[in-house]
KETI-897833 format. One record per residue (C-alpha): x, y, z; residue in three letters; residue number from 0; chain. Coordinates in Angstrom, 3 decimals. Example, Ala and Ser with C-alpha at 12.3 -4.5 7.8 and 13.67 -1.06 7.14 Angstrom:
// KETI-897833
<px:12.300 | py:-4.500 | pz:7.800 | res:ala | n:0 | chain:A> $
<px:13.670 | py:-1.060 | pz:7.140 | res:ser | n:1 | chain:A> $
// end
This chain:
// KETI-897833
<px:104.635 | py:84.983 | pz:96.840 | res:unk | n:0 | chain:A> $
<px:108.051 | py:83.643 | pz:97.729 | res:unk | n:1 | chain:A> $
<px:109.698 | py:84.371 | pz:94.258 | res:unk | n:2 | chain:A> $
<px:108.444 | py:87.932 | pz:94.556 | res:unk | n:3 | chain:A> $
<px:110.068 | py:88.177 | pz:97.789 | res:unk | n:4 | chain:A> $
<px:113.270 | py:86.450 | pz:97.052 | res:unk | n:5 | chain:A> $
<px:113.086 | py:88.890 | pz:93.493 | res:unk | n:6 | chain:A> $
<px:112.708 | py:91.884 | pz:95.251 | res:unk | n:7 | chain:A> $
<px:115.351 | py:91.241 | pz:98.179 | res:unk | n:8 | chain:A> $
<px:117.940 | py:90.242 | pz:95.214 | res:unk | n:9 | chain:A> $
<px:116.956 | py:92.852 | pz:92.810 | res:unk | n:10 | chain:A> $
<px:117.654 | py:95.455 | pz:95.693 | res:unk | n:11 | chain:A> $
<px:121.102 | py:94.326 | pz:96.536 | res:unk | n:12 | chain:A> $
<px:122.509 | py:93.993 | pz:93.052 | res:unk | n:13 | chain:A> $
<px:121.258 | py:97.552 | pz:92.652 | res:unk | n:14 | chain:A> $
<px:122.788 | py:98.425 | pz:95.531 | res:unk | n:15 | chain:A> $
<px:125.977 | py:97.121 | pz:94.752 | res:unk | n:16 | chain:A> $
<px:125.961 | py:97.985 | pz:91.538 | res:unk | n:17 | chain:A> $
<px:125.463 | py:101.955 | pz:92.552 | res:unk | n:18 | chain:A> $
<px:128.152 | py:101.145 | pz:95.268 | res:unk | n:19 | chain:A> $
<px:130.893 | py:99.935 | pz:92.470 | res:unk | n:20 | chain:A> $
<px:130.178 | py:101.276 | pz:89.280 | res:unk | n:21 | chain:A> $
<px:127.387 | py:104.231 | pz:89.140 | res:unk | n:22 | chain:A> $
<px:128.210 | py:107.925 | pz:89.287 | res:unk | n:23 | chain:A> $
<px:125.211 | py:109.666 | pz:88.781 | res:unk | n:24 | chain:A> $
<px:125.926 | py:112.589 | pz:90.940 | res:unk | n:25 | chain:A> $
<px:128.448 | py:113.750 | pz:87.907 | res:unk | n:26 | chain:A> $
<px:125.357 | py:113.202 | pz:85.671 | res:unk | n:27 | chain:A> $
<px:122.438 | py:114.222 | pz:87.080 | res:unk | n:28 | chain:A> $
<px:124.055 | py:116.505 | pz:89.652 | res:unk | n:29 | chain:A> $
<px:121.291 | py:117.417 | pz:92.200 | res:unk | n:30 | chain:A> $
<px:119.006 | py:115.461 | pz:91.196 | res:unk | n:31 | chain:A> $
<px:120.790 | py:112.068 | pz:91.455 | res:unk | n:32 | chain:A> $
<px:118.709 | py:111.397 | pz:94.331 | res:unk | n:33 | chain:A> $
<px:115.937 | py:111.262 | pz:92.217 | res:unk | n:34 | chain:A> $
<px:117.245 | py:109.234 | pz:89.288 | res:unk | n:35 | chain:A> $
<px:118.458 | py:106.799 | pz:91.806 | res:unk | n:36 | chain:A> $
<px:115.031 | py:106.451 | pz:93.286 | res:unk | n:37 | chain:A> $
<px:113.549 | py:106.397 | pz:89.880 | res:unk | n:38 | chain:A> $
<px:115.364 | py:103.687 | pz:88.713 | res:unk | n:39 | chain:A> $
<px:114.756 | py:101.429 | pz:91.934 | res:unk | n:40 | chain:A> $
<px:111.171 | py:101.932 | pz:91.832 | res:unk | n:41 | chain:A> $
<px:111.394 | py:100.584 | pz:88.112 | res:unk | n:42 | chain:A> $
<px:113.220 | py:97.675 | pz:89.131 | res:unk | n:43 | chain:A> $
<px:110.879 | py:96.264 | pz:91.864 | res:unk | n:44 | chain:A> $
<px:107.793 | py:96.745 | pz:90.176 | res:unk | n:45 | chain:A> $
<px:109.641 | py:94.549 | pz:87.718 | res:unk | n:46 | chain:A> $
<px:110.401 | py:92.235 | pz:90.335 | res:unk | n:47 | chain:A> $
<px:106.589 | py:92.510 | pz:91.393 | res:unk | n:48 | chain:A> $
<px:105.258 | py:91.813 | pz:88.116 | res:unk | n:49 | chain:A> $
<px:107.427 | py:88.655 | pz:87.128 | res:unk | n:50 | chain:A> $
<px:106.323 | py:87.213 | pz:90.603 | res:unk | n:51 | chain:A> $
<px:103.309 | py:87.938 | pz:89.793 | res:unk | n:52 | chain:A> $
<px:103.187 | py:86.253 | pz:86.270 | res:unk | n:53 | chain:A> $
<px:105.059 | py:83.033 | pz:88.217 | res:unk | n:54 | chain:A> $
<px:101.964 | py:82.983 | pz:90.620 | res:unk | n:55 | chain:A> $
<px:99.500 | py:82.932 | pz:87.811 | res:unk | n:56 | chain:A> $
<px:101.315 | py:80.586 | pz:85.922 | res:unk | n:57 | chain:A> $
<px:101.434 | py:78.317 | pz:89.306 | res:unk | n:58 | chain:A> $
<px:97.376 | py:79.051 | pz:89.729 | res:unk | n:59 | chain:A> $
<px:96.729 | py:77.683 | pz:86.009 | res:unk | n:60 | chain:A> $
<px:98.773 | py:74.764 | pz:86.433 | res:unk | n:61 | chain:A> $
<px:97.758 | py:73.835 | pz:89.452 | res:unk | n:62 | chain:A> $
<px:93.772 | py:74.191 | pz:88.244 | res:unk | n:63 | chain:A> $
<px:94.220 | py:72.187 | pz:85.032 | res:unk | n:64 | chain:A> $
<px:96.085 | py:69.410 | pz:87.562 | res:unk | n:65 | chain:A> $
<px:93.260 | py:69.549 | pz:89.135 | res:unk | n:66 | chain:A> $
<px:90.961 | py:69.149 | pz:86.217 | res:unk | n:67 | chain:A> $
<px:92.939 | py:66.560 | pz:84.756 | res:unk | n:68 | chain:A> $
<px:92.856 | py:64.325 | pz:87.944 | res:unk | n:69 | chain:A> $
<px:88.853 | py:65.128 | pz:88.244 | res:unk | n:70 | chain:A> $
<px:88.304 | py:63.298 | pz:84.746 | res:unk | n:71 | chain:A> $
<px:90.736 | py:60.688 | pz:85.401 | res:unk | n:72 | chain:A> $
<px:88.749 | py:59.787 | pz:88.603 | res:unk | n:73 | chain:A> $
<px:85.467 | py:59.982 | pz:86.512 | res:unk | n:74 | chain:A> $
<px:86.680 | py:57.191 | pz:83.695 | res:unk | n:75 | chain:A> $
// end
């Protein structure tokens, strides 16, 4: 849950900064800049969302075969 906050929050500044520096998309797109902008946001946080997700799973699995692994040791 963390990591998916902490990849979100970073993930939406180095956008940020990068469209402050480097991106012209109003030259581009013209009008709808807006849009792309927003577009291409919303693409990177639900990336963020899904790799914290995948770290949380990963977490969940590890932490149940842990478990299962100290539950036979503590049976022998």
């Amino acid at each position: 849950m963390i990591a998916t906050l902490l990849l979100w929050i970073v993930s939406g500044s180095a956008f940020g900064a990068y469209l402050a520096r480097f991106a012209n998309y109003v030259s581009t797109y013209g009008g709808l800049a807006g849009i792309m902008t927003a577009l291409i946001f919303l693409y990177i946080c639900s990336l963020a969302f899904i790799l914290g997700g995948e770290l949380n799973a990963a977490i969940a699995r590890q932490r149940a075969f842990r478990d299962r692994q100290l539950g036979r040791q503590q049976q022998a």
